[in-house]
C-alpha positions as a printed NumPy array, in Angstrom:
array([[106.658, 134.925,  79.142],
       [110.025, 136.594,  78.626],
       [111.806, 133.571,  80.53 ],
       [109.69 , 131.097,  78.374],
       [111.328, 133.182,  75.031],
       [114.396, 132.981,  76.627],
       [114.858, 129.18 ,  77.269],
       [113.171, 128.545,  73.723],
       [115.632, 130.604,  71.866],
       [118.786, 128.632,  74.273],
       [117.329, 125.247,  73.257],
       [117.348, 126.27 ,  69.723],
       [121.381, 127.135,  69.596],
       [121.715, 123.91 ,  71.707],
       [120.463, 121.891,  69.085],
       [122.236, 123.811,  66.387],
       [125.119, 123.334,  68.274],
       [124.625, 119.691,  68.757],
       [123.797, 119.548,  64.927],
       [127.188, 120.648,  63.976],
       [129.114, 118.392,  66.425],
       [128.923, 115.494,  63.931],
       [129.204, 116.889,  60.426],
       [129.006, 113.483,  58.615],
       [132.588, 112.376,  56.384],
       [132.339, 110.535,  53.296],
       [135.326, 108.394,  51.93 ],
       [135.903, 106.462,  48.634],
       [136.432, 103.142,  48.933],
       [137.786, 101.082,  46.229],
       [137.672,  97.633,  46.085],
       [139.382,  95.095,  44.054],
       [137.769,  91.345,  43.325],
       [137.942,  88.381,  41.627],
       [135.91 ,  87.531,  38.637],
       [135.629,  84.196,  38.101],
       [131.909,  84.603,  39.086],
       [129.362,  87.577,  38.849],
       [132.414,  90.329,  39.746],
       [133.323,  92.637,  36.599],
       [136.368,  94.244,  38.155],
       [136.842,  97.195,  40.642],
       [133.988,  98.636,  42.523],
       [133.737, 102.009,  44.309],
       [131.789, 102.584,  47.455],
       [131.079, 105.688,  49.707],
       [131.773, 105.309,  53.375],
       [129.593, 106.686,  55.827],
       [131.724, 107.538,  58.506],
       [128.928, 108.935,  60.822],
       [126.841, 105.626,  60.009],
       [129.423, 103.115,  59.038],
       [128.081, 102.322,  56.298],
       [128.806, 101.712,  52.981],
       [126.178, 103.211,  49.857],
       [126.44 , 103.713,  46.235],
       [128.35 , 100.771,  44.731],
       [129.331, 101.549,  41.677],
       [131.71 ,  99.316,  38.954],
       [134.94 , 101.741,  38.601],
       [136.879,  99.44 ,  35.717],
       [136.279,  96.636,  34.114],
       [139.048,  94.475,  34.699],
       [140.279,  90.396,  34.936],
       [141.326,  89.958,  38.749],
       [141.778,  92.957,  40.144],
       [142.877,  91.53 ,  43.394],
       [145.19 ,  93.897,  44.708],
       [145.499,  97.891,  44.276],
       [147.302, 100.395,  45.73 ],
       [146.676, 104.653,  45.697],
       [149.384, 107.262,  45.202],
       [150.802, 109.594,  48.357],
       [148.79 , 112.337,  46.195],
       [146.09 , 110.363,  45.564],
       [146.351, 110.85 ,  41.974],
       [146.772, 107.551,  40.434],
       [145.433, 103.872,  41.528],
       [146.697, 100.628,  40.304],
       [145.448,  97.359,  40.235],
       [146.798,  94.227,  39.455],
       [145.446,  91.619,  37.136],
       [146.037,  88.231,  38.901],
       [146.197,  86.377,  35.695],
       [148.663,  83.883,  33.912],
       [147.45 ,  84.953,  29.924],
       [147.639,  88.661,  29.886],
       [150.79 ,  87.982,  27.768],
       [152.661,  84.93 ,  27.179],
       [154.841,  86.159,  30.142],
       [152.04 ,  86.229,  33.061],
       [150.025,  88.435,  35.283],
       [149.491,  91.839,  34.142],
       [149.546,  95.791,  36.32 ],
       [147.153,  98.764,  35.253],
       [147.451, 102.45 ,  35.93 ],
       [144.412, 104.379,  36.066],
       [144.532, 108.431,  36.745],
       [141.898, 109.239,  39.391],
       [139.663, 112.076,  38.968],
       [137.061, 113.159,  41.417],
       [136.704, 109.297,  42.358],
       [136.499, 107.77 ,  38.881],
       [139.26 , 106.001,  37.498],
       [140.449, 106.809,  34.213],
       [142.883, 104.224,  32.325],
       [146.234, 104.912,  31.918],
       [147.991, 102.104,  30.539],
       [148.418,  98.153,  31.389],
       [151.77 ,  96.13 ,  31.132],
       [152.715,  92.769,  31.313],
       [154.931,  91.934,  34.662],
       [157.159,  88.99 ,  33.919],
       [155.178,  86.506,  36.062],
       [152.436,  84.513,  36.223],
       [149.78 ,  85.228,  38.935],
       [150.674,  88.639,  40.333],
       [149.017,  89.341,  43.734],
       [150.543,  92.978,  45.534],
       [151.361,  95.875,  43.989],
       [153.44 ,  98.396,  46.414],
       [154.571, 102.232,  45.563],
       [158.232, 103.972,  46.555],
       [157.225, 107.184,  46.672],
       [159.982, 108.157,  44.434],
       [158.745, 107.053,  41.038],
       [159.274, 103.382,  41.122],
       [156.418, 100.263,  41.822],
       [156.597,  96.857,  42.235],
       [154.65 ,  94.028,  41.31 ],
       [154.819,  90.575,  43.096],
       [154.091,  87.835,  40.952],
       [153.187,  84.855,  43.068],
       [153.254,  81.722,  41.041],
       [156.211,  83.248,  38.928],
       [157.968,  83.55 ,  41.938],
       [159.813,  87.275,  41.148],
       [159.359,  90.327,  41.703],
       [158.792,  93.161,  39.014],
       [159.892,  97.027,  39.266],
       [158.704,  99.345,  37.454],
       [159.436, 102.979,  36.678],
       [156.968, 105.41 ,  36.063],
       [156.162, 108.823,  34.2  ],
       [155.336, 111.752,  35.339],
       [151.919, 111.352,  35.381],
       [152.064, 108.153,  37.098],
       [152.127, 106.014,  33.683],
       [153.977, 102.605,  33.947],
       [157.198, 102.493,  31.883],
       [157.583,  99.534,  30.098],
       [160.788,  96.879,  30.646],
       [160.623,  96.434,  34.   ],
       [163.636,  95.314,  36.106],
       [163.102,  92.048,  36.758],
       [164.488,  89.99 ,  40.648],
       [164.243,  86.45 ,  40.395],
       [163.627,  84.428,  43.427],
       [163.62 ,  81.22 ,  41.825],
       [167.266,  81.064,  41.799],
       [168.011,  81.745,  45.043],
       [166.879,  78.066,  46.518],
       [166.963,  74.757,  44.977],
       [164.494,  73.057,  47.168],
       [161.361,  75.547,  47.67 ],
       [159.144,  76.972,  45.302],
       [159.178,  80.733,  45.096],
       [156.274,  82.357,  45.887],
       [156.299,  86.392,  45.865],
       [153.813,  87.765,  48.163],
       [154.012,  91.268,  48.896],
       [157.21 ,  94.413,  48.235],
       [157.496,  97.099,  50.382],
       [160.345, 100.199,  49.674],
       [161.435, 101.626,  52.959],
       [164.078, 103.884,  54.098],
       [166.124, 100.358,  54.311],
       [165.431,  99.8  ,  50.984],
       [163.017,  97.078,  49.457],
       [161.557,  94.009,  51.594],
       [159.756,  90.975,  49.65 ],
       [158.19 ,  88.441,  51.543],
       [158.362,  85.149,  49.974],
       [155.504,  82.321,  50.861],
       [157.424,  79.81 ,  49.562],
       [161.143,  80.17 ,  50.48 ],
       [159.774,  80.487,  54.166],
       [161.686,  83.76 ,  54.314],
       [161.827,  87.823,  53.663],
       [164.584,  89.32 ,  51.195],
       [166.287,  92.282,  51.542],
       [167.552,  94.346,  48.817],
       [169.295,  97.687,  48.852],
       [169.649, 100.052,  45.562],
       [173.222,  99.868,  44.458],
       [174.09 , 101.524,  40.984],
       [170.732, 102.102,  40.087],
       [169.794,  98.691,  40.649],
       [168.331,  96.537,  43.256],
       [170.764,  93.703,  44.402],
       [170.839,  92.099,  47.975],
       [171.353,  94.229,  50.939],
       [173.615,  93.259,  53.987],
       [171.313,  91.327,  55.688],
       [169.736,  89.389,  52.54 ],
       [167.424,  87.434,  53.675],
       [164.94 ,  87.342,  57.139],
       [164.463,  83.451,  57.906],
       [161.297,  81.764,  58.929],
       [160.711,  78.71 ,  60.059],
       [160.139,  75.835,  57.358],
       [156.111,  75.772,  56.397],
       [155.835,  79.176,  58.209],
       [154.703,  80.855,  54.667],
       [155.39 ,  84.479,  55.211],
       [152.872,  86.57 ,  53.375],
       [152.499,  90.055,  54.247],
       [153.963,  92.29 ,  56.963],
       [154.277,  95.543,  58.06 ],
       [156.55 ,  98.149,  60.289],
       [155.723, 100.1  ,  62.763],
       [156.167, 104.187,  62.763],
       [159.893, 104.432,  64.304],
       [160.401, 101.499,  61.471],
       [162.809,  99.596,  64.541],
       [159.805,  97.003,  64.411],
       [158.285,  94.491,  61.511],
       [155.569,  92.65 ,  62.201],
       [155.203,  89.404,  59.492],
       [151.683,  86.986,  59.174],
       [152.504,  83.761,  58.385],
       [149.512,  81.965,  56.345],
       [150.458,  78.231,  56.167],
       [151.41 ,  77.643,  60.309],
       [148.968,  80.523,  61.612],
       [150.989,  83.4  ,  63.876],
       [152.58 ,  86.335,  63.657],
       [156.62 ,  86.981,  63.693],
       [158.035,  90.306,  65.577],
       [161.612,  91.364,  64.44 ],
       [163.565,  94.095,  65.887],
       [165.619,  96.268,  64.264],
       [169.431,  96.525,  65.6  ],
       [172.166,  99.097,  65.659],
       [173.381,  97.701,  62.253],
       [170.282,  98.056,  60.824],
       [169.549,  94.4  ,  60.78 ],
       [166.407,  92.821,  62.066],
       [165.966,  89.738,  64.65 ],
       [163.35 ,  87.651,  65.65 ],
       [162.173,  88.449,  69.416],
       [158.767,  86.5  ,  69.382],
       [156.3  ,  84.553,  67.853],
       [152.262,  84.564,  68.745],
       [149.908,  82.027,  67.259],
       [146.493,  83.883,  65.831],
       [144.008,  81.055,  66.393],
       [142.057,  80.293,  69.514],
       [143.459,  76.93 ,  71.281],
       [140.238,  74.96 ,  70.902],
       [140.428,  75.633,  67.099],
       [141.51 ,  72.172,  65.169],
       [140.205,  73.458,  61.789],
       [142.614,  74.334,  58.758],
       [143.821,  77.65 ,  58.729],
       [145.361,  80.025,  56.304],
       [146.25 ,  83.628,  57.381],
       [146.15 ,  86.834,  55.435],
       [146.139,  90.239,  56.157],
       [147.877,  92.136,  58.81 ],
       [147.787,  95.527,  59.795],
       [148.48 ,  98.115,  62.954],
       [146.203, 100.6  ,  64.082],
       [147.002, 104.513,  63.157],
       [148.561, 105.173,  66.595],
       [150.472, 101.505,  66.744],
       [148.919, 100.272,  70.044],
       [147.06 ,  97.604,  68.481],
       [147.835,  95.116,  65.63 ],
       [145.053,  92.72 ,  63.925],
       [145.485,  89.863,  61.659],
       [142.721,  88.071,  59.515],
       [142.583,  84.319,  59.726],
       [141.114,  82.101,  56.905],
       [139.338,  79.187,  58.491],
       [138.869,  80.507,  61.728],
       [137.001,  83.476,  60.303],
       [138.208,  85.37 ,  62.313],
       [140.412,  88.683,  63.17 ],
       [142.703,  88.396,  65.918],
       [143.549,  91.499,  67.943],
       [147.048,  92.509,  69.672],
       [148.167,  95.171,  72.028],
       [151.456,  96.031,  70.844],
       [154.161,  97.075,  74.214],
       [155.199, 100.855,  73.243],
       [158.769, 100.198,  74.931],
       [159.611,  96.305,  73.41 ],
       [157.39 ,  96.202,  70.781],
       [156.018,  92.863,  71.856],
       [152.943,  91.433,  71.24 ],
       [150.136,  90.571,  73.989],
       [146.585,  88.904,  73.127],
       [143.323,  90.817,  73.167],
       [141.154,  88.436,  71.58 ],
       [139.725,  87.86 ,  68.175],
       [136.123,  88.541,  66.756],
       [133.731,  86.805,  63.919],
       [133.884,  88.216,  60.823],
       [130.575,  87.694,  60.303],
       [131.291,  85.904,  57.068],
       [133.692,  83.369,  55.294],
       [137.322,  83.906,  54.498],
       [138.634,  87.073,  55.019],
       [141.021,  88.21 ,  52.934],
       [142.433,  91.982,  53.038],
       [141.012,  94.377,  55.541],
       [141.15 ,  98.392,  55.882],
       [140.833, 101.001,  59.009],
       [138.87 , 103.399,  57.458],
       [140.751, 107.132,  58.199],
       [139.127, 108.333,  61.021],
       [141.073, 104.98 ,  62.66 ],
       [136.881, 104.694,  64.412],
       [136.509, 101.311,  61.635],
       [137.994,  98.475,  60.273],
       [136.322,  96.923,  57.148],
       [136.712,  92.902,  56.354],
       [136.881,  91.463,  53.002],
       [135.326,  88.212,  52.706],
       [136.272,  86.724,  49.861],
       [133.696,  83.51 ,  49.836],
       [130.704,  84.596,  51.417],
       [130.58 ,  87.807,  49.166],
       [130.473,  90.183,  51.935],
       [132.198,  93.09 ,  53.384],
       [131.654,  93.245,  57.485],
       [131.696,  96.592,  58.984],
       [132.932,  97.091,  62.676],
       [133.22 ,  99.61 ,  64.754],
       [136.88 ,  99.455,  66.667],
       [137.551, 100.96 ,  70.288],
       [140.507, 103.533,  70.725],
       [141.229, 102.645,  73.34 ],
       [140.637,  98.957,  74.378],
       [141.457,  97.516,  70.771],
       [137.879,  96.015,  70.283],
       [135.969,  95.299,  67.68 ],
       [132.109,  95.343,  67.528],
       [130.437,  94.05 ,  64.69 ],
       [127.746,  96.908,  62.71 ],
       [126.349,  95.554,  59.421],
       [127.248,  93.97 ,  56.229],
       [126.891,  94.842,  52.409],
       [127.172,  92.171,  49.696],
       [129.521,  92.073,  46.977],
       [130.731,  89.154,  44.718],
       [134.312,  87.771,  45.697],
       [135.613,  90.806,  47.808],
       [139.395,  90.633,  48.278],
       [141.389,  94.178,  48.646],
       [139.756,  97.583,  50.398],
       [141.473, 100.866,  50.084],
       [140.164, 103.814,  50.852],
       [140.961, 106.805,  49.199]])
């Protein structure tokens, strides 16, 4: 009887024990849309990270466009841009909202010089920037203390700088090498370096692409001595290499489609995975996300394989923070695709869906 007791009262710790092991994490995650159709503006979900699964949609702000937003270092402030060309007789327009306990509380909106404003990026030091798309410039703003935008922003005007292409602003990024904007139409990324307060072209100017490439957006790796560019209009991925002079060269090029695809094909998103082994790009068309293991000592790029999205066109996609998920937007089947990704191999296995209208930016808070 005792020994009965005995084992009775272990199996009950066991199962406390095993109770505790997974203490379920919750994470906002905002998502920006457009609303042309039945969207309203920015939506909130919680993320099951336990489950994977996404519950309690609510509508954050109501808001035209709210394609692309970006969250604070202190994850006080969110800002969303209104892909627009009427907010004023300028263009596009960018809204600050103060975040408290999840809910966004508006700040203020301003105009941004351009028509059609589609990325909005952070410094870290008080400054954002807007990339207006079909104005073809870029916008910077400063910003108040309480993350408010300051009005007459500093305008950089890519129109000028070629005679032939069509500027087309795609995404900023500040960086401890100063500002990077890819440009779609100019087949190229611009460098510019703060000089008297001011951004003006750094040493090495401009990153070239090859004509029809269509650089949209890109991203560096952790020692920053690696950038890693999607090209949307001829479907692969550019890998530059920083040098001793700080400049960066091309070293390869990898197409993201599958050889037996002959379907059109526009590219999208691109991001690495928190510990930089693997790199995944979204492909419009192919519906698809196709997966790289990134070499730790060149910083080259060697296929995995690609998975479905389990929709149609994905636009931007998230890793949730636990690094376990990666979330899909997809923009026209009015879905965001859930998938659980492997450590270790790269992989991505598909877990469930959850409709919302015209999906096109995740972040997670």
């Amino acid at each position: 009887m005792k020994k009965q007791l005995v084992l009775f009262l272990l199996a009950i710790v066991a199962l406390s024990c095993k109770e505790k092991e997974a203490p379920m994490k919750a994470y906002n995650l905002f998502v920006g849309t457009y609303t042309g159709g039945e969207s309203k503006g920015i939506y909130r979900f919680t993320f099951n990270s336990n489950s994977g699964e996404l519950e309690q949609k609510t509508l954050t702000a109501v808001l035209p466009n709210p394609s692309f937003l970006t969250i604070s270092n202190d994850k006080n402030n969110l800002y969303a841009v209104q892909e627009t060309a009427d907010f004023d007789s300028l263009g596009g327009g960018i809204t600050a909202f103060r975040l408290k306990e999840g809910l966004l509380e508006l700040q203020n909106s301003m105009g941004t010089g351009g028509a059609h404003p589609c990325h909005v990026t952070l410094s870290g030091d008080g400054q954002l920037a807007v990339s207006n798309y079909t104005g073809g410039n870029l916008s910077i703003f400063e910003l108040e203390d309480d993350g408010a935008l300051k009005s007459n922003p500093h305008l950089i005007d890519h129109k000028v700088l070629d005679t032939v292409k069509a500027a087309h602003v795609h995404k900023a990024h500040f960086s401890k090498d100063g500002l990077f904007a890819s440009d779609l139409g100019l087949d190229a990324l611009k460098r510019y370096s703060k000089q008297d307060g001011n951004w003006k072209p750094a040493h090495q100017s401009s990153l070239d692409l090859p004509d029809g490439a269509g650089p949209r957006h890109f991203v560096f790796d952790t020692t920053r001595n690696y950038l890693y560019v999607i090209n949307e209009l001829n479907s692969s991925v550019s890998v530059f290499k920083r040098d001793n002079e700080g400049s960066f060269n091309k070293i390869q090029i990898e197409s993201t489609l599958d050889l037996a695809y002959e379907g059109k094909n526009s590219c999208a998103d691109i991001h690495l995975s928190p510990d930089g082994r693997f790199l995944y790009g979204s492909n419009r068309g192919e519906n698809t996300i196709v997966i790289f293991e990134v070499d730790s000592k060149t910083g080259k790029l060697g296929l995995v394989g690609r998975e479905s999205v389990h929709g149609d066109w994905p636009r931007n996609f998230a890793i949730d923070p636990s690094g376990s998920f990666l979330l899909v937007a997809n923009q026209r089947s009015n879905n965001i695709a859930v998938f659980q990704r492997d450590n270790e191999k790269g992989i991505l296995t598909y877990l469930n869906d959850t409709s919302i209208p015209s999906p096109v930016c995740l972040e997670f808070l």
